[in-house]
N, C-alpha and C positions, 0 to 999 in steps of 0.2 A: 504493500500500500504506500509504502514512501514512496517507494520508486516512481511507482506514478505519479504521486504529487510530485514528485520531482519535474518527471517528464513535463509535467501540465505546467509549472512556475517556469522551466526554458521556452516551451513553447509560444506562454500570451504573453513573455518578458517585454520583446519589441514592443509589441500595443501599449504593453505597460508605459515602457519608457516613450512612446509617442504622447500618450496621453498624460504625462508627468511633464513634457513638455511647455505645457500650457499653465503650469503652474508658477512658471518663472515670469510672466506675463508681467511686467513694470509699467509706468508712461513709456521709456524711452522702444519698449517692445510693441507698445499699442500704436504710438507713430509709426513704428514700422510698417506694422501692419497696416493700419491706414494709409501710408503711403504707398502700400503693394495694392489694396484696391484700387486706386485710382492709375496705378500702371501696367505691371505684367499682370496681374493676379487675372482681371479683363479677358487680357490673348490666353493665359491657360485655358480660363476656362469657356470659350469659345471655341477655340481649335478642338480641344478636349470634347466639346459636346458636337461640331462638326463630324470629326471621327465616329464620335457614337453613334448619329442620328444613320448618317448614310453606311459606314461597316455595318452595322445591323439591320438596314434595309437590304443590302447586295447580298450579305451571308445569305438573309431568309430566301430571296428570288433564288438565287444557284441552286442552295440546298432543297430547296421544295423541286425545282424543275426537274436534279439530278435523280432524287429521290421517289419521283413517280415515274420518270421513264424506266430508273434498273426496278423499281418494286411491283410494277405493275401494269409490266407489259413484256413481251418477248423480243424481241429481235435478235439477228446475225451480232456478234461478238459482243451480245449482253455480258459474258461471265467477265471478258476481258476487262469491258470498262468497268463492272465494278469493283473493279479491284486496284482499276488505273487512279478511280477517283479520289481513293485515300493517298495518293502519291503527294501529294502536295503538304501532307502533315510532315511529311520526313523534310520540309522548304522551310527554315523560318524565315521570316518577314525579311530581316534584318540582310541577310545571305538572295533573297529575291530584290532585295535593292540595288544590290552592288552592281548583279547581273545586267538590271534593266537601266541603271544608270551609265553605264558603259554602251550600252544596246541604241540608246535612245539618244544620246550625248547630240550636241547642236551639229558639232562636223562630223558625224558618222557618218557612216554609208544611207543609211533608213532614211535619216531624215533629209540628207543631203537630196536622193532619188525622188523622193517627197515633195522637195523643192522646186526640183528641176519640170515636176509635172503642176505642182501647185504653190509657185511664188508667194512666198512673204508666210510659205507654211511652217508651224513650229509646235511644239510638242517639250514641254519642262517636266520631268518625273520627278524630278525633285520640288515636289509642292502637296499641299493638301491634297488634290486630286489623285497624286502620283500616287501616295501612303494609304488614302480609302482603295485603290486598284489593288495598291498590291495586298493587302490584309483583308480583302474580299476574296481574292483565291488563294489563299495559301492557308485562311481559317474557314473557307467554307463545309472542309470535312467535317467538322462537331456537328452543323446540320443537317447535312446528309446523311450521316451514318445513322441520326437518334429518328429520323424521320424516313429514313429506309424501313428500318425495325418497325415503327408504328405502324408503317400501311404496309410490312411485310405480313404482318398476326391479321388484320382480319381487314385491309384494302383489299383483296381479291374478291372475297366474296361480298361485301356492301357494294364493289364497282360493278360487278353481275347481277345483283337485284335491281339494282336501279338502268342497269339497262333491260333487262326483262318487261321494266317499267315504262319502257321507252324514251328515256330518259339520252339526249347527244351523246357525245365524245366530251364534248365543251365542258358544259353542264357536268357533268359526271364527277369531272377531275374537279371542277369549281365548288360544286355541293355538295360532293360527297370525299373524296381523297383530301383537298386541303384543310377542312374542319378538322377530320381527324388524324392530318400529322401537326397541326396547328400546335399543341402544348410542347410537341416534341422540337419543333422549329425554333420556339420560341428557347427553349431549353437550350438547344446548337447555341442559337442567336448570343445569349447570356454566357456561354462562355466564351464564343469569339470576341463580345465586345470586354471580358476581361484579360484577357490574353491584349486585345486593343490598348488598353488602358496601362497594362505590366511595363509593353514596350519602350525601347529605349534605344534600340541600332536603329530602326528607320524614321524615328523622331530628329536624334539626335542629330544625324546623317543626312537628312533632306532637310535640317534648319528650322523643325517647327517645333511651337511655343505652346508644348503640352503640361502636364502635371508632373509627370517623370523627367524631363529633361530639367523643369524646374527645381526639383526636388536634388536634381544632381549638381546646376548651377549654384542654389542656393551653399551646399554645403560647401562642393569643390573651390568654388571659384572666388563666393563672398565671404565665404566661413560664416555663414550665417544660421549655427544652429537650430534658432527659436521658427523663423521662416523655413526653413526646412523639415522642422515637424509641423508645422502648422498644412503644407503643401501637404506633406503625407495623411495629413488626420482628414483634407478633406476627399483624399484619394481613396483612402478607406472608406469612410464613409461610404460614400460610393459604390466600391465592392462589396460592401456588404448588404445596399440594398440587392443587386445583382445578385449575390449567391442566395439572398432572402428568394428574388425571384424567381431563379434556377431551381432553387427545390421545390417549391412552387408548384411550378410549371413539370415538372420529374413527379410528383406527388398526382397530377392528375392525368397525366400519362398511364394511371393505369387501369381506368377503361376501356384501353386498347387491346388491353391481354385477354385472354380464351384458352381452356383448358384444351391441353394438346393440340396447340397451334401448330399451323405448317410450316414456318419460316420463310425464304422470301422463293425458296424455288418453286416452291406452287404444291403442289399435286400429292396431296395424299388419299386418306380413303374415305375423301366426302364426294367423292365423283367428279364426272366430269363439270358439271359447270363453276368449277374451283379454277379448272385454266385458265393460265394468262394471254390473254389476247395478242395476237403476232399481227408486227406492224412491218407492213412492205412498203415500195415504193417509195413516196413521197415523207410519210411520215418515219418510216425506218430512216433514213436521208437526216429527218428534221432529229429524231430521236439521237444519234449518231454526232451532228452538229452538237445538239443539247449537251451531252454529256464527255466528248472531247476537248471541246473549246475552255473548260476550266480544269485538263491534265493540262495542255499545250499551254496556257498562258503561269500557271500554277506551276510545273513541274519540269515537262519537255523542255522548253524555249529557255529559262534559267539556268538549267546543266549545260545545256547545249553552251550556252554563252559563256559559262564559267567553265567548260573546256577547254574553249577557243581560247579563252585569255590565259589558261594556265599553259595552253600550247603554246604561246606568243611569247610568255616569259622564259618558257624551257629554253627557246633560243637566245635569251638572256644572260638568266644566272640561277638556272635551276640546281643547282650543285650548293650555291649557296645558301638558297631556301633551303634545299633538303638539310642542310646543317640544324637549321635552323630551325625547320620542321619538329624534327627528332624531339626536341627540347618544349613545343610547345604540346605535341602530342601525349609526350610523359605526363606534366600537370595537368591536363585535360582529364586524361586515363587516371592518373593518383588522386585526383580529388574525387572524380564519379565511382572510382571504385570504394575509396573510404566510405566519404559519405551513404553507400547507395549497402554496403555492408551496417552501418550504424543504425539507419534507415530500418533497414530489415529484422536487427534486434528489436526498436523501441516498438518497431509494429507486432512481433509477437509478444512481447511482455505485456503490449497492451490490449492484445487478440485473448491473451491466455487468462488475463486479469477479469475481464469481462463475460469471458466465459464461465468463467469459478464459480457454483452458485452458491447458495445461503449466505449472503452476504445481509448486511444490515440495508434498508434503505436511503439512509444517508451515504452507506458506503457505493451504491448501484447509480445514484442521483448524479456523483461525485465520477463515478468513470464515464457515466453519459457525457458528463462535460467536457472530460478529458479528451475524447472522442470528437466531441463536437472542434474545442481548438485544434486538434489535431487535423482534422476535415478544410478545417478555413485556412489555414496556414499554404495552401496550395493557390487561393484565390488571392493573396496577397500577393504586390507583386514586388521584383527584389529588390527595389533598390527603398520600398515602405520598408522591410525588413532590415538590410544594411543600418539606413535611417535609427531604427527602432534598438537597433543593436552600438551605436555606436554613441546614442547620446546618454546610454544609462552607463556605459563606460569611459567616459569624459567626466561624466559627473564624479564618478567613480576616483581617478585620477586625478581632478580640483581638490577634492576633500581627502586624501591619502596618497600624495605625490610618492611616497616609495614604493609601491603596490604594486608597479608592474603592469599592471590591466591594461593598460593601451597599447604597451609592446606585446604581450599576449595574444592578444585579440587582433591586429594591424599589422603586429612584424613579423608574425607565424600565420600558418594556414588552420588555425584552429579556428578562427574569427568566420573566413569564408565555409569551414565546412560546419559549423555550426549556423550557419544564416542556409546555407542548404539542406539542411537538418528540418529547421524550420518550413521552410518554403514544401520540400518534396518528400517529408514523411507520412504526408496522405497519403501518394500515393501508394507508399509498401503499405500503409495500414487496411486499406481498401482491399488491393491481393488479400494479403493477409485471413480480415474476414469472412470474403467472399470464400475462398479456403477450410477457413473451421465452418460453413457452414454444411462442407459436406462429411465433415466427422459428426459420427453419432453421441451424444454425450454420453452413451450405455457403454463405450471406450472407454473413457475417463472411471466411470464409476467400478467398471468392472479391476483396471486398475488399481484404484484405491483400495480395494477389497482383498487385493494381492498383497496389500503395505506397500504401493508405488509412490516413493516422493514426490512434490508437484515438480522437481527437478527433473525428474526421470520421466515425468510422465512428458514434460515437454520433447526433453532430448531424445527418447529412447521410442515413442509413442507418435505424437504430433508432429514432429520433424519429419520424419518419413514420409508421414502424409501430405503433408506440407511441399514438398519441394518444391511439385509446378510452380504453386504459387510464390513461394518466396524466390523463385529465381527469377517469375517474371515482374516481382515487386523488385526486387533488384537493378533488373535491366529498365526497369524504365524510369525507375532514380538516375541509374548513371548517365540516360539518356538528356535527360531532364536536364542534370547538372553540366553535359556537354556544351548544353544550344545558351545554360541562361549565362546573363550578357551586365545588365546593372549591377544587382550583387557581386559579383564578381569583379566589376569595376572597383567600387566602393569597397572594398573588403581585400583584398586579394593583397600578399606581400610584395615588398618594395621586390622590384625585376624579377615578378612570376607571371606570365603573361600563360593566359591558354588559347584554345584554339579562337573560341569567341572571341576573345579581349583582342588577338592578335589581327584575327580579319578586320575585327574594325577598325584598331587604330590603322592598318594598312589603307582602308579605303577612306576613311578620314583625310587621308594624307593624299588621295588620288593616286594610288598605288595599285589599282584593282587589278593588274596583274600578277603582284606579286598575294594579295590576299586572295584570288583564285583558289590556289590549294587547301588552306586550312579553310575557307567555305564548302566546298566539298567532301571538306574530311568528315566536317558539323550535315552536312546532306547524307550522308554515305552512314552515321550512326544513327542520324534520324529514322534511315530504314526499318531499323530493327523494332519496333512498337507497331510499324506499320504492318511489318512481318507477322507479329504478334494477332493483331488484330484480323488478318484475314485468316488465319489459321483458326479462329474463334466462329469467324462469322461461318468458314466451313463447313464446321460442327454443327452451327448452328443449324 
């Protein structure tokens, strides 16, 4: 039981010290503040709500259009694309900018040919518009995949009655199929626009004046502690209405389900008018269109481009990168592997703790909680956490200068892998769960019965059964810890650069040759959840 209060006091620390923040609040803190209303605080939170408005209009349209052509309908190389479609999870934003900023550049080839047909024609990616494009296809897998599933369980048959009814093509999809991926869209939507919100490479990188890039000006640049949690509390804020609404929105999702559901292939032993309608000609063509055009723009055309450029540098000084490589690749690998190891303990301590029964009430009240901060610490995004982590250790350091805490925490990698601790132990706790839900607890007791300690019972017992899941809670900590980009900014020791940190200070500098490779290396690890996930939906 400590332990867990343990786990549960590191993990709401940051909030903590966000919200301690505000208690330093003086005149000369409140002019501050009022003088950031009347300046940046404006553009935050405009660009800020920009991004939102439209990232969460583009998500919904893709993910709804991708998700009724693969869910409920047949065509030539359906299986293909759905599998192509999750390809753009393995893109992050940040690594889809560098590509298309090169791609699109004023004296490029594209735009030059552009020219020469349409004078005075031009095309800036680097602007608002650029960052809603690219964060529309590179996050519209969370609403496709949760809105696949919904009209996977029972779109087939609702889309068949209602033509029996005589009901159009149009109609069909409009009355009947978007109502009921509707919660699930809206679910996608909610995490794509926190994922929008986290970001920090293609903010920073295209020059715009969001929440995070302030949050990182604030501390880096101004030293301005008190504004920098102030930026972060009302970031929060904010995610936490979102995760409010996410589960929400996941909570009424489940009038979608039906006992002994088909899944999305169609055809089991309810006959035939369970098949899915096959679409030729024109609309196979349109269906085809639909669900290509956001691998190609998402996925295809960004590698493609980050080849070329990493070809173009090989005839450079690829010899020297490769040195160089070597070194950011390790840090990349040490931290995702720590971390994503650590990860995976505090998630079965905290799988096995919940599980335990006869506990008191207050004692059951009390790991719900745990559970619950554990959950949100993934919807935080890193550079709220850095934040969170850095000013209870300053404080810390003001009041006991010999203490050490700030070399601790800033001059070692204990700082950064504990800020990813926080941020990605949802996700092994999640595995985890899902995991013990398929051990019996008549396991456990039969055990007990033996004189098994709850030691044994974990190591000797649960562990075994456990593995899937703890190795895919693993991998997708490590993966996790690969792509993220602020925290790691903000926390990471003096000259330890990893593959993140390294592509962008390269493309920062207009180097995107030489950050080619270690974008690629962050695309090429990103695969593997991707991997993950279509081996599930297999099964399913």
């Amino acid at each position: 039981m400590y332990l867990i209060g343990l786990i549960a006091f590191l993990i709401s620390l940051p909030i903590l010290g966000i919200a301690g923040a505000w208690l330093q609040l003086d005149a000369a803190a409140i002019d501050a503040l009022h003088q950031q209303m009347q300046t940046v605080l404006p553009g935050y939170l405009a660009t800020s709500a920009w991004l939102a408005l439209f990232v969460t209009l583009g998500v919904i349209v893709v993910g709804a259009a991708t998700a009724v052509a693969i869910g409920l309908f047949e065509f030539r190389g359906k299986r293909f694309l759905a599998w192509a479609l999750l390809l753009p999870m393995a893109m992050p934003a940040y690594v889809c900018a560098y590509a298309y900023t090169d791609f699109l550049q004023y004296g490029g080839t594209v735009q030059s040919s552009l020219r020469a047909l349409w004078p005075g024609f031009r095309v800036d990616v680097r602007s608002l518009a650029g960052a809603i494009f690219l964060f529309i296809f590179t996050l519209y897998p969370y609403a496709y995949l949760l809105a696949r599933n919904a009209l996977g369980e029972r779109g087939v048959h609702l889309m068949e009655a209602a033509r029996l009814l005589g009901t159009p093509l149009s109609a069909r999809i409009r009355r009947v199929a978007l109502p009921l991926a509707r919660p699930a869209l809206m679910a996608g939507a909610a995490l794509a626009l926190m994922e929008t919100l986290a970001d920090y490479g293609v903010s920073a990188y295209f020059g715009l004046t969001t929440f995070t890039t302030g949050i990182y000006k604030a501390w880096m640049v101004m030293d301005d502690r008190v504004a920098a949690a102030q930026y972060a509390t009302l970031l929060l804020l904010f995610v936490a209405m979102l995760l409010w609404l996410e589960r929400r929105e996941q909570g009424r999702m489940r009038f979608a389900t039906v006992r002994g559901n088909r899944g999305l292939g169609g055809n089991d032993g309810d006959g035939a008018e369970a098949r899915l309608p096959v679409l030729r000609g024109a609309r196979e063509a349109l269906a085809w269109l639909v669900c290509a055009t956001p691998v190609l723009l998402g996925f295809v055309l960004p590698v493609l481009i980050l080849l070329q450029l990493m070809w173009r540098e090989s005839e450079l000084s690829m010899a020297t990168n490769l040195a160089r490589y070597a070194g950011w690749t390790w840090n990349s690998f040490r931290f995702g592997g720590v971390a994503a190891a650590l990860a995976v303990v505090l998630a079965l301590a905290l799988g096995f703790a919940q599980r335990a029964g006869g506990l008191p009430r207050f004692k059951s009240a009390f790991l719900r909680l745990v559970a619950r901060l554990a959950s949100m610490g993934y919807a935080i995004p890193g550079s709220v956490i850095a934040v969170g982590i850095l000013l209870p250790v300053a404080w810390l350091q003001a009041m006991f200068p010999g203490s050490g805490a700030g070399v601790w925490l800033t001059a070692t990698a204990l700082g950064v892998i504990y800020a990813y601790l926080v941020r990605f132990t949802a996700v092994a706790v999640q595995s985890v769960e899902a995991g013990y839900t398929r051990i019996p607890l008549s396991l456990d007791e039969a055990a007990r019965t033996m004189g098994a300690s709850r030691s044994r019972i974990v190591l000797k017992l649960h562990m075994p059964l456990l593995w899937r899941s703890l190795t895919t809670g693993a991998l997708m900590v490590f993966v996790d810890v690969v792509k993220e980009l602020p925290a790691t900014l903000l926390l990471r020791p003096f000259n330890t650069d990893t593959l993140a940190v390294i592509a962008h200070n390269l493309a920062r500098d207009e180097r995107l040759g030489e950050a080619a490779l270690p974008a690629l290396s962050i695309v090429l690890v990103g695969l593997i959840p991707v991997m993950l996930v279509t081996r599930a939906l297999r099964r399913y």
